[in-house]
C-alpha positions as CSV (number, residue, x, y, z in Angstrom):
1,X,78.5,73.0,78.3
2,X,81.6,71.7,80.7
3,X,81.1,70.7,84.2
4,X,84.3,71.2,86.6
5,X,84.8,69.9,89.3
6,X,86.8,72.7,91.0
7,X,89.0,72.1,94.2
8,X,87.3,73.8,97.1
9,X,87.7,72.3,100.7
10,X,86.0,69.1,102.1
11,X,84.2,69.1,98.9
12,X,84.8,69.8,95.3
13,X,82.9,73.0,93.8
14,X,80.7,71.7,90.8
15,X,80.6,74.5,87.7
16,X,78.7,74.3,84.4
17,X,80.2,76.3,81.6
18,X,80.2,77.3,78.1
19,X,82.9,78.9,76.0
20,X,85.8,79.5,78.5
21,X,89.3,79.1,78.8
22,X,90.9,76.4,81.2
23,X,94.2,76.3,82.4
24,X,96.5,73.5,83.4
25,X,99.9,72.7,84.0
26,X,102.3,72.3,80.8
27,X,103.9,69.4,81.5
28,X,102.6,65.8,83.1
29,X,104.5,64.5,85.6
30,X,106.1,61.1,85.1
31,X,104.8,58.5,87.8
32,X,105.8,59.1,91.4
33,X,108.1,57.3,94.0
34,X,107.4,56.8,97.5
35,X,108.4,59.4,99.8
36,X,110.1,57.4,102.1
37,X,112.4,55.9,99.0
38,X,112.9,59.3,97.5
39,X,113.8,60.8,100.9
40,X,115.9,57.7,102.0
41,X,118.0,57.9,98.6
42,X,119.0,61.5,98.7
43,X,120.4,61.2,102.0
44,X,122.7,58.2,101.1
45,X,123.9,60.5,98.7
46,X,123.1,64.4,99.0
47,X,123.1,66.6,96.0
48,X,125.3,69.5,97.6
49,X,127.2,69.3,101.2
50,X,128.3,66.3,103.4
51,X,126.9,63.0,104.8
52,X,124.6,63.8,107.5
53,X,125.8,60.7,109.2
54,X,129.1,61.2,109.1
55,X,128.9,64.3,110.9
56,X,126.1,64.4,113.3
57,X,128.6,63.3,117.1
58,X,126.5,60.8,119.5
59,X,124.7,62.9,122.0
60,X,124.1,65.8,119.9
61,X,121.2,68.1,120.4
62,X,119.2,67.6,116.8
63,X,116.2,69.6,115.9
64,X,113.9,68.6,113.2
65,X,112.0,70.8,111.6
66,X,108.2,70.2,110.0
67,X,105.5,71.8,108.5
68,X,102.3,72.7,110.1
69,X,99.2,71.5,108.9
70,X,98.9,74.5,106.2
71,X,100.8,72.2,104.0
72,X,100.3,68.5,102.4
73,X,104.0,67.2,103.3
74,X,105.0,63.4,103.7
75,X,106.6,64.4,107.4
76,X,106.6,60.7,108.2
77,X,108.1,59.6,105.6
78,X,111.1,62.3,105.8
79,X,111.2,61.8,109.7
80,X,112.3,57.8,109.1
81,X,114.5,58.6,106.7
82,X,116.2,61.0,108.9
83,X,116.2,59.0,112.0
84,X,117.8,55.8,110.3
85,X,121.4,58.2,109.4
86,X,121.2,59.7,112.7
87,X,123.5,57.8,116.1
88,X,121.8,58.0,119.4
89,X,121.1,61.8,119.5
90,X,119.2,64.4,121.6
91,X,116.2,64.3,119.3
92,X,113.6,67.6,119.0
93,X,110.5,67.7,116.0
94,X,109.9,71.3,115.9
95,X,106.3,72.3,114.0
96,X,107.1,75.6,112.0
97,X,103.8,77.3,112.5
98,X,105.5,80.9,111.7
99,X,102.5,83.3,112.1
100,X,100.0,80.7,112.3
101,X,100.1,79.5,115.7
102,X,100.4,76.3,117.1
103,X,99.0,73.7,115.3
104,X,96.4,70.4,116.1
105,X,99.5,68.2,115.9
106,X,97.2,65.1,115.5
107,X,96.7,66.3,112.4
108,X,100.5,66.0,110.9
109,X,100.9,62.5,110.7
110,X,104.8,62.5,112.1
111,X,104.5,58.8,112.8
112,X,105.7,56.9,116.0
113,X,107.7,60.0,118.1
114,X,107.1,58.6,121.5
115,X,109.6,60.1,123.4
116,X,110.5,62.7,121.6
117,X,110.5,65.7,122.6
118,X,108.2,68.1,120.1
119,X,107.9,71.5,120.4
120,X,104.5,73.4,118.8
121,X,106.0,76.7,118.2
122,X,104.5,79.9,119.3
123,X,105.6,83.0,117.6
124,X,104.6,85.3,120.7
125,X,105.5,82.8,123.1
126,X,108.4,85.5,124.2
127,X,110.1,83.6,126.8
128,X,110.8,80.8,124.2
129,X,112.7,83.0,121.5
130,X,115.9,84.4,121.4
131,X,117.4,87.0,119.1
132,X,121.1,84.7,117.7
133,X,121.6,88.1,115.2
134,X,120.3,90.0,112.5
135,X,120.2,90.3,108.7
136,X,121.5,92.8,106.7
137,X,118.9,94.4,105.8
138,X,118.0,94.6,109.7
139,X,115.6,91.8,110.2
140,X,116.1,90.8,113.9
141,X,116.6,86.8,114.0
142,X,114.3,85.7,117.0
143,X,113.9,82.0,117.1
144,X,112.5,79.3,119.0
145,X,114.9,78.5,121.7
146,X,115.3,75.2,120.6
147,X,117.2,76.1,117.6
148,X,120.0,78.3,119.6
149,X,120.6,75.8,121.8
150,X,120.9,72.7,119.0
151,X,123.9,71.5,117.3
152,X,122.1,70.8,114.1
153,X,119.6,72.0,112.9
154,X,117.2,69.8,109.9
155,X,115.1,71.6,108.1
156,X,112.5,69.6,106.0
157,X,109.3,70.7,103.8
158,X,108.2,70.7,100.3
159,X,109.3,72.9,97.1
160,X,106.2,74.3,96.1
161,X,105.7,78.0,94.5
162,X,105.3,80.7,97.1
163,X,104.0,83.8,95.9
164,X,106.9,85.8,97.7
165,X,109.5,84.0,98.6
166,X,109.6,82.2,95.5
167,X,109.1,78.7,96.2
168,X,108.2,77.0,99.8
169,X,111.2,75.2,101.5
170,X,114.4,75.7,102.4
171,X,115.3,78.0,105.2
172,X,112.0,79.4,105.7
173,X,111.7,75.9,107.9
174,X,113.8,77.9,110.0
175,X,112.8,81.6,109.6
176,X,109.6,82.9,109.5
177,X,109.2,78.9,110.5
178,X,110.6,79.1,113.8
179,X,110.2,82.9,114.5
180,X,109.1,85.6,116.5
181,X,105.8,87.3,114.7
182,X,107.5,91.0,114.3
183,X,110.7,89.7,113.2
184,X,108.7,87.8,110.6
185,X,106.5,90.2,110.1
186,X,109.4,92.4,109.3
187,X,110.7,90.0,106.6
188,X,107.6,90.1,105.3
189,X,107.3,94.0,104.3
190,X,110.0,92.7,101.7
191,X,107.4,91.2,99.6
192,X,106.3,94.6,98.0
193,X,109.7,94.5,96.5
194,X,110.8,94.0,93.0
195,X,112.0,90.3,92.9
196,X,110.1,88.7,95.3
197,X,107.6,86.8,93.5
198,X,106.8,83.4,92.7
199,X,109.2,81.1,91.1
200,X,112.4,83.7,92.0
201,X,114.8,82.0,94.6
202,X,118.2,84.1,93.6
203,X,117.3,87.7,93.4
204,X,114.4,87.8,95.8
205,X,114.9,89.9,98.3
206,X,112.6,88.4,100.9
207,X,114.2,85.0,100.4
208,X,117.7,86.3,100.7
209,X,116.7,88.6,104.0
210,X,115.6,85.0,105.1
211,X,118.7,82.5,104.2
212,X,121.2,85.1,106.3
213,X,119.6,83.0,109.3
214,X,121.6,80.4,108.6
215,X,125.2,82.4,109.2
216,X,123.7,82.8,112.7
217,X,122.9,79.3,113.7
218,X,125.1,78.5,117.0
219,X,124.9,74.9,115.2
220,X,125.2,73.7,111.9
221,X,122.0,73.4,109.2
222,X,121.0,70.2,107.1
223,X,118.4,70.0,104.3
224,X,116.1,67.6,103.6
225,X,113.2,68.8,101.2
226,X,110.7,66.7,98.7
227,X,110.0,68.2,94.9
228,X,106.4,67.9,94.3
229,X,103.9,68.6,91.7
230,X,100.5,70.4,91.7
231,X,98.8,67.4,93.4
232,X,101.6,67.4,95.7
233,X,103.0,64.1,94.9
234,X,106.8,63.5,95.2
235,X,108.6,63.1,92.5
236,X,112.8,63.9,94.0
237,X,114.2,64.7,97.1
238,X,117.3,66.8,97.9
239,X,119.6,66.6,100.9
240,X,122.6,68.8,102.0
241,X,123.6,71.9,102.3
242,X,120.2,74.7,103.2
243,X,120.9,77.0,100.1
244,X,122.3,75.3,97.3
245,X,120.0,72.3,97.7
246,X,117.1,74.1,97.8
247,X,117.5,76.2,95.0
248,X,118.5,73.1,93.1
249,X,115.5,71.7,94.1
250,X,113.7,74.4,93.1
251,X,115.3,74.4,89.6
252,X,113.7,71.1,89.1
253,X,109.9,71.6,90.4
254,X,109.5,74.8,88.1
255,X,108.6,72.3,85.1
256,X,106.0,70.8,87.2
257,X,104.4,73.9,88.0
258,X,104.7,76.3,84.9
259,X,101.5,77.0,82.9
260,X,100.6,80.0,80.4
261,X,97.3,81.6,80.3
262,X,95.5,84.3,78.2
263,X,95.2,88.0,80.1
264,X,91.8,87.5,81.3
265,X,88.9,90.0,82.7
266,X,87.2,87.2,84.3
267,X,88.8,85.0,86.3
268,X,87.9,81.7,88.7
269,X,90.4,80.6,90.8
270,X,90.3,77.8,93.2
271,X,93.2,75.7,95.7
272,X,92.7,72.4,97.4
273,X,92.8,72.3,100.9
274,X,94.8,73.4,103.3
275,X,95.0,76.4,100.9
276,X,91.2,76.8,100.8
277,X,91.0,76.6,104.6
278,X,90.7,80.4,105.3
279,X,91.2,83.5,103.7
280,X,94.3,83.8,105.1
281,X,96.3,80.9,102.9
282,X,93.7,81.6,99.6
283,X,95.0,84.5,99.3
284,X,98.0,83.0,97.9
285,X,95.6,82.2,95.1
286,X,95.1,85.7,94.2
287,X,98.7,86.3,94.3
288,X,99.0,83.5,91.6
289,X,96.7,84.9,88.8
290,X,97.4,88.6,89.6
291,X,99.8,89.2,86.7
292,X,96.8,87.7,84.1
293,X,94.0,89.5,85.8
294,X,92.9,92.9,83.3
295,X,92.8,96.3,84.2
296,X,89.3,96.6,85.8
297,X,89.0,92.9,85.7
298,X,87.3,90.7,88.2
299,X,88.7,87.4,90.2
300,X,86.1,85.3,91.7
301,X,88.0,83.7,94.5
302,X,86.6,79.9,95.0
303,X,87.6,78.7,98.6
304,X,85.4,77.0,101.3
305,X,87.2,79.0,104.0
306,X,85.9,76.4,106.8
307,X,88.6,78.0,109.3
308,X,87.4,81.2,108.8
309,X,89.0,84.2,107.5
310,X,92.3,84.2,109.5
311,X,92.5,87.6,111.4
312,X,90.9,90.4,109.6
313,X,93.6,92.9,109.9
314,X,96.4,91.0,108.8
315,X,94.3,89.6,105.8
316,X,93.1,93.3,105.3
317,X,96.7,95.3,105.8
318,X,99.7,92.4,105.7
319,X,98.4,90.5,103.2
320,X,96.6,92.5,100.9
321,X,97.6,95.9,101.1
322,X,101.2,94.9,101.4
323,X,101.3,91.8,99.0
324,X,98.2,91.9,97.1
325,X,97.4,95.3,95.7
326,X,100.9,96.2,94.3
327,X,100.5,93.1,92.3
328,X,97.0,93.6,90.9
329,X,95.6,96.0,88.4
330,X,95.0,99.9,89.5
331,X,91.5,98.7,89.0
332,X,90.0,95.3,90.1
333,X,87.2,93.5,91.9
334,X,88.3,90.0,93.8
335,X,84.8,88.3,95.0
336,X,85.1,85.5,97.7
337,X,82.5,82.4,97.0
338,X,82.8,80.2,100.6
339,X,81.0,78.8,102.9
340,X,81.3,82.7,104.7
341,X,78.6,84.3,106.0
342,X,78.2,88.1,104.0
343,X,78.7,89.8,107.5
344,X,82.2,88.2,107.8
345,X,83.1,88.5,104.0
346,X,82.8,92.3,103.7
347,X,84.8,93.0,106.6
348,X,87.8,91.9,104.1
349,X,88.9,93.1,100.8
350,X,86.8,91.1,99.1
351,X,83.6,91.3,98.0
352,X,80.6,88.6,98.9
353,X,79.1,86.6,96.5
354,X,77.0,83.5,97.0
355,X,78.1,81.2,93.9
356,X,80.1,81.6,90.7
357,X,76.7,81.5,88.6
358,X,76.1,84.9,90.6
359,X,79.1,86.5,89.5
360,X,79.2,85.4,86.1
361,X,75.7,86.8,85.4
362,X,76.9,90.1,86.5
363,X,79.0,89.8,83.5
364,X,77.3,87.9,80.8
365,X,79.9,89.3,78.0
366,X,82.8,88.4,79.6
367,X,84.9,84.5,78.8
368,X,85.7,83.3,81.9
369,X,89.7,81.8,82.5
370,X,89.3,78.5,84.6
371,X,92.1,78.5,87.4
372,X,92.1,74.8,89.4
373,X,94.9,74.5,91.8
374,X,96.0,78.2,91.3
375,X,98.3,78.8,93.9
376,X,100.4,75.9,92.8
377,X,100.9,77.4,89.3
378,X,103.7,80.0,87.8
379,X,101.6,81.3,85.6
380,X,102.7,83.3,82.5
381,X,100.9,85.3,80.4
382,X,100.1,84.4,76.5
């Protein structure tokens, strides 16, 4: 018997186990570097486009775009190392809370910004977007006003998988970051396409619907984003220009994040927090293990879900019916083990169960595959 300490919110999930199958990343990652150092290096000398110093004019309006508090990103860290290339400027920290809504910004750690101005975005906050164009393929950009009326934009964040645009980062700092919650949701109905999936940046049409932002910007667009591994430590940084930095720094996270396991039946996925917080971001974890899950297979979903389930409808039709199910075997069963009350479980699309132990001796015959940190993973099948 194994005992596993699986990631699971403010506390780890304990599991017992005989014969099962445990999967990991490949590859270990070499020891890290500070953030600040990493982030600090690659703007002295950005991997594609120009010195940010030697173009950002005195004066000028500059946004700064971070993370909410769904992800683990060193915003400090990149903040500093931003601020020591930039002159005097008209300084803005924008929170990208896309969908979410604004954020508990005590909780991002952005340092000493006393007298800056910071704006929590709102997505339905109407008289604080503005339409600056649209995509091809339709999408309406609506943005915070704060980015149609800056010079330069600075997007920031962490290149991490994402199970439809590819990987986290890049312009999605900007849009969905920054946007207006039909536009994004709009964007969004593009995951259910071919190509958008995790670890595609090129040929991903969600992605691509999102980087035409950036030929509508009234201003111009920098990039600052920090390569991590599963345990989000930072390893690189990449500075310059939005697209071809990003998909750079995409090209190297992959390594840290590629694993292979066995087509499975029985599955047990888990995410650390904030992925674990609510239904809502652990459903990325199903989205992760999809592709290995069998034909009438069963996923037991290991997240605390402290924050609750995160809107019953959109978990329900935006997230599973649109992003979920076309992924997933015809025939499946996804059980959610959490600190959720049954009531509040089965009003979702997944079914209640009160510990792992439960579900596995509903299915005595079946090897379970051991998922830690799923929704970090691009997972391939043996």
């Amino acid at each position: 018997m194994s005992l596993i300490e699986l990631p699971y919110g403010t506390k780890p999930y304990p599991l017992t186990l005989g014969a099962h199958h445990l999967v990991q990343p490949l590859a270990t990652p070499p020891p890290t570097r500070p953030a600040f150092s990493l982030a600090r290096a690659a703007l002295r000398l950005p991997s594609h486009g120009v010195l940010l110093d030697e173009q950002v004019q005195s004066g000028d309006r500059v946004v700064i775009i971070v993370s909410d508090d769904t992800r683990n990103d060193p915003r400090d860290e990149m903040i500093r190392a931003l601020r020591q290339r930039l002159p005097q400027v008209r300084l803005t920290i924008a929170v990208a809370t896309g969908t979410h809504g604004p954020c508990d910004v005590s909780r991002l750690d952005l340092g000493d910004v006393d007298g800056i101005e910071l704006v929590n975005h709102d997505c339905d906050d109407d008289a604080n977007l503005v339409v600056i164009g649209h995509s091809r393929r339709g999408t309406p950009f609506r943005v915070n006003r704060c980015v149609a009326e800056a010079d330069w934009v600075i997007a920031t964040g962490c290149v991490r998988p994402h199970y439809f645009a590819g990987f986290g980062g890049g312009c999605k700092a900007i849009f969905p970051g920054l946007g207006g919650r039909a536009e994004i949701r709009q964007n969004h109905e593009l995951k259910s396409e071919p190509g958008a999936q995790a670890g595609e940046v090129v040929d991903n049409p969600c992605r691509r619907d999102m980087e035409e932002v950036l030929e509508h910007l009234p201003g111009r667009a920098f990039l600052l984003n920090m390569v991590v591994d599963c345990e989000d430590r930072a390893h690189m940084a990449v500075a310059g220009d939005v697209v071809a930095a990003f998909r750079h720094a995409a090209q190297l996270a992959r390594p840290f994040h590629q694993a292979v396991a066995p087509t499975s039946r029985l599955i047990i996925a888990s995410a650390k927090l904030p992925i674990s917080g609510s239904l809502y971001q652990a459903s990325k974890i199903v989205a992760a293990v999809a592709r290995i899950l069998e034909d009438d297979g069963v996923l037991v979903l290991v997240a605390e879900c402290a924050e609750g389930v995160g809107g019953v409808e959109v978990v329900n039709q935006a997230i599973y019916e649109i992003g979920l199910r076309p992924r997933l075997p015809d025939r499946h069963t996804i059980y959610l083990v959490s600190d959720l009350a049954e009531p509040e479980v089965s009003q979702t699309y997944c079914e209640y169960a009160a510990s792992i132990d439960e579900v596995i001796a509903r299915h005595p015959k079946l090897k379970p595959t051991v998922i830690p940190d799923a929704a970090e993973l691009l997972l391939s099948p043996l």
